[in-house]
N, C-alpha and C positions, 0 to 999 in steps of 0.2 A: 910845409906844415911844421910849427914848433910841435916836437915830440917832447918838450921838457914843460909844457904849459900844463897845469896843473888842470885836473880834471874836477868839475864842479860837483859837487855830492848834491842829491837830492834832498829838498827842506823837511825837516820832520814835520811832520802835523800835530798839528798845536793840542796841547795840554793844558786840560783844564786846571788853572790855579786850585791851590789848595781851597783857600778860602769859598772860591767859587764852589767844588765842588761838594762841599758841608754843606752851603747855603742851598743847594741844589735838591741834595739829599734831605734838607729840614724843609724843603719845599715842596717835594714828593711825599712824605712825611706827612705832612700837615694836608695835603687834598686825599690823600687814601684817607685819615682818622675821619676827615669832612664828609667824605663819599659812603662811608660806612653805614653812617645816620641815615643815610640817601636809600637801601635798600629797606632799613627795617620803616621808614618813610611812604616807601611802595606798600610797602606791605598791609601798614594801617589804613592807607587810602583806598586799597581794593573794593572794601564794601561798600564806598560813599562816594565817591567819582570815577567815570571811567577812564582806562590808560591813556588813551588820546586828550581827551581833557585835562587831565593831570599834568600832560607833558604840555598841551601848548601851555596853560596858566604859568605854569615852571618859566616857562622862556618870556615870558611875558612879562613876568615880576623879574626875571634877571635883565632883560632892557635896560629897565625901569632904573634899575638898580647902577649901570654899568654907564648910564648915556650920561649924568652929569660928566664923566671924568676922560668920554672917548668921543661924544654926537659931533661937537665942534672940529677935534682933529679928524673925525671921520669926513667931513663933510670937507673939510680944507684939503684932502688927500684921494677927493673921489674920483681923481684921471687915475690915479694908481690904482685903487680900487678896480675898477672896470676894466685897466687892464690884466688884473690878474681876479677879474671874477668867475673865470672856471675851475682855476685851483679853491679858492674861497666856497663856491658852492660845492666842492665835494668835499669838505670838510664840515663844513653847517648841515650835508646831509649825515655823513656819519657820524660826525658827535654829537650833534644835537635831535637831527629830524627822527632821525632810528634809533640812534643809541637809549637813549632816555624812555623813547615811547617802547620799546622791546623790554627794558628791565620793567615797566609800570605791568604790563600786559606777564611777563611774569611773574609777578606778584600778584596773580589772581589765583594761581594754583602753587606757586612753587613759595615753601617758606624763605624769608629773610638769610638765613644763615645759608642754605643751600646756595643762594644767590650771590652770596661773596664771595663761598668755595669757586664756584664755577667761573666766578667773574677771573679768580688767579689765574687763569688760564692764559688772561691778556698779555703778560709779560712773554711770555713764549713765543706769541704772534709779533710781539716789536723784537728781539731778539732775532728771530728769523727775516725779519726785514731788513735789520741792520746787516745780517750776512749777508744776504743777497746783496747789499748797495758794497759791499767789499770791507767793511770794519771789521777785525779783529774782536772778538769778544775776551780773547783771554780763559786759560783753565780754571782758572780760578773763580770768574764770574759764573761759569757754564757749569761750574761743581756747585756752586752757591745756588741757582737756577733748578738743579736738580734734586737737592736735599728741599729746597722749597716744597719742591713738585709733590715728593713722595709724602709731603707733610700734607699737603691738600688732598691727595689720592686717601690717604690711612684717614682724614678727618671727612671724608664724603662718604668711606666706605664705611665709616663708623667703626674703625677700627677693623675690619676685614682687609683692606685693601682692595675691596671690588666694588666701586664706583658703583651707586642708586641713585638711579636717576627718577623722577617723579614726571608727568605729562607736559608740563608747566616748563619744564627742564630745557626745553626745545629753544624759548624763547630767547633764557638769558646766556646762551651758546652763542646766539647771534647777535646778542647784544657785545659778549665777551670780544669777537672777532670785531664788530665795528668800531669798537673802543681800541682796538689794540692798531686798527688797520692808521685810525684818526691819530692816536697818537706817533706811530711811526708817518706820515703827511708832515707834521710837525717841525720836520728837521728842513722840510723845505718851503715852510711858509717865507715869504720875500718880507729882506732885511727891511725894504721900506716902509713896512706897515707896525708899527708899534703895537706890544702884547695887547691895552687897554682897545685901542681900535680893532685890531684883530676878534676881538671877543666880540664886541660888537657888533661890526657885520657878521659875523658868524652865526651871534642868536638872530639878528635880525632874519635874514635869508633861511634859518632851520626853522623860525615862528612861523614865516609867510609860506614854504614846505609844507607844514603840518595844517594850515590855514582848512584846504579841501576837506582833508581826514577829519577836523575838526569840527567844519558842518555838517557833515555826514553823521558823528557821533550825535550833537546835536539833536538831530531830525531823527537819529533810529534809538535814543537813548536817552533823550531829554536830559537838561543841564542836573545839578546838585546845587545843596544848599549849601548856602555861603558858612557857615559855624565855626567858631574856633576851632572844632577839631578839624575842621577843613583849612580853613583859611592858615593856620600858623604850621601847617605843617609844609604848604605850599609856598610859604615865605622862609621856611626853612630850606628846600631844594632850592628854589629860586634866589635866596639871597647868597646864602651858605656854597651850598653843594654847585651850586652853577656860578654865579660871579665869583666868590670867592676863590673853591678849589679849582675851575679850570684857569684862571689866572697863575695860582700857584702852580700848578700841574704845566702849563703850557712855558712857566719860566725854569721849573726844575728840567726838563726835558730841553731845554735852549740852554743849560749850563754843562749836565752831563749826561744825554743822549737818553731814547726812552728806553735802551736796554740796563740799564744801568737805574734808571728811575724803575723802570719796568722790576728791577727786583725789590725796594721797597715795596712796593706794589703788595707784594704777596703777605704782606702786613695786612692786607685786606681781611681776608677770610679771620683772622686770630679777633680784629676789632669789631668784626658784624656777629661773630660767637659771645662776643666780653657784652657786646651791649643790650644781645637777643638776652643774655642770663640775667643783664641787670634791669633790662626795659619788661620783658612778657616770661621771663622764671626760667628760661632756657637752659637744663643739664648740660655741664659742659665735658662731665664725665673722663677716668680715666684716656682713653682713646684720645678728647679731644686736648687734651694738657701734654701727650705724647706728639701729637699733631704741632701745636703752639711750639713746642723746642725745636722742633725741626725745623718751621719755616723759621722762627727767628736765627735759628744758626744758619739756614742759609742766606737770609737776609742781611747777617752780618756778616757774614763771609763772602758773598758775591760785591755787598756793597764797597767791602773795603779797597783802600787806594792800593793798589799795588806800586811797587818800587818802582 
C-alpha cells in the first residue's frame, strides 16, 4: 500500500452562481407579489362561486393557458411521465387539488390579510424539510427566518403578539402545510421533465382530482353566473397566480432551494396588507408598519448571499 498517495478530499457541493441566485430570488419575488392578488381573489369570490368551483375553473383556465408551450412536449415525453407518475400525482395533489381549493374554502370566513399572515408560516415547513434531507441552513438564514417570524406573530396578534385566530383560520393552516409540503417535493421532481411540462401534467392530474368534488358541488350547490366580476377574476388566479407564479416559484426553488425562496416568501403577508388597504380600505395601523420592518429585515437578511 503507497502511504505517500495522496488522499482524495470530498467534492464540495455546488453553489449557486451569483447570477443564478438574484434571478432566483427575483423569481420568488415575483410569484409571492402574484400569489398575493390570489387571496384578496378568494376573498371576493366567496359570495358568488363555491370553493371547489372556483378552484377547478382556476385549473382549468391554467391548462388552457400552459398547453400551447408544454401539451406537445408533454405528449413526446409520456414513457417518462408514467414513469414517474406517482411522484407527479402527489404533487398535483398538494399544490393544486388541496392547496388552492383550502385557501378558496378559507376565504368564506377568514379575511384576505389573515390569509397571508398564516400563509407565512410555509417557509418554516420547507426549511424543516430541507434539515431533515441533511442541508445546512446557515445562522444567518435561521436569524432572518426568525425575525420574519416574529413579524408575522406581532402583525396577527395585532400588535399583542398573541395569535387570533377566526373559525375559517382552520382551513388556510392546511393550506399553509400543503404548500410548504409541495414546494419542499420540488427539489426532487426528475431532471427529465421540463418546468413548462411539469406544470402541466400537474394542473392536468389536480383538474381530473378535483373533477368528483366538483360534481358534487354542482348537484348540492348549483353552478354561478358567468359576469365579469366572476369571470376576470378567475382569469386572474388562473392565468396569473397559477401558470404564471407556479412556473416562476417552481424555477426560483430549482436555482436556490425552497428554504432560501421559502424566505422571500414572507414577503407574503406585508403584500396581501399593501393591497387589502389599497383594494377594500384596510387600516394598516401602527402595529402593522412595525410588522412590515421586521419581516423585511428578515427577509433581507436571511435572503442574503453569504461569503
Amino acid at each position: 500500500m503507497d502511504r505517500t498517495a495522496p488522499v482524495e478530499a470530498a467534492p464540495a457541493p455546488p453553489r449557486t452562481p451569483r447570477g443564478g441566485a438574484g434571478a432566483g430570488l427575483l423569481l420568488a419575488g415575483l410569484a409571492t407579489v402574484v400569489w398575493s392578488g390570489s387571496f384578496v381573489t378568494a376573498r371576493a369570490l366567496s359570495d358568488t362561486v363555491p370553493p371547489v368551483q372556483a378552484a377547478f375553473w382556476r385549473w382549468i383556465i391554467a391548462i388552457v393557458a400552459v398547453a400551447p408551450f408544454a401539451a406537445r412536449a408533454a405528449w413526446r415525453r409520456r414513457a417518462v411521465i408514467r414513469r414517474h407518475l406517482g411522484f407527479l400525482t402527489l404533487a398535483a395533489l398538494l399544490g393544486v387539488t388541496l392547496y388552492n381549493t383550502l385557501v378558496n374554502q378559507a376565504g368564506l370566513a377568514t379575511p384576505a390579510g389573515t390569509m397571508g399572515m398564516v400563509m407565512a408560516a410555509s417557509p418554516v415547513l420547507m426549511a424543516l424539510y430541507e434539515r431533515v434531507g441533511g442541508t445546512r441552513l446557515g445562522g444567518r438564514r435561521v436569524t432572518g427566518m426568525l425575525i420574519a417570524c416574529a413579524g408575522v406573530v406581532l402583525l396577527v396578534g395585532r400588535g399583542s403578539g398573541v395569535p387570533e385566530f377566526s373559525a375559517g383560520d382552520l382551513w388556510i393552516v392546511a393550506a399553509a402545510a400543503c404548500f410548504g409540503s409541495y414546494s419542499a417535493l420540488l427539489k426532487r421532481r426528475p431532471a427529465e421533465i421540463g418546468g413548462a411540462v411539469f406544470l402541466f401534467v400537474v394542473f392536468v392530474l389536480g383538474a381530473l382530482m378535483l373533477l368528483p368534488a366538483y360534481g358534487v358541488s354542482l348537484a348540492v350547490q348549483g353552478g354561478f353566473a358567468a359576469t365579469p366580476g366572476t369571470v376576470w377574476p378567475l382569469v386572474y388566479v388562473g392565468v396569473l397566480s397559477s401558470a404564471l407564479a407556479f412556473f416562476a416559484w417552481n424555477k426560483a426553488v430549482a436555482l436556490i432551494g425552497p428554504a432560501r425562496a421559502g424566505i422571500v416568501y414572507y414577503l407574503q403577508p406585508l403584500c396581501v396588507a399593501l393591497l387589502a388597504y389599497v383594494l377594500i380600505d384596510e387600516a394598516v395601523g401602527t402595529a402593522g408598519l412595525l410588522s412590515m420592518g421586521l419581516i423585511l429585515g428578515g427577509v433581507a437578511l436571511g435572503a442574503a448571499r453569504s461569503r
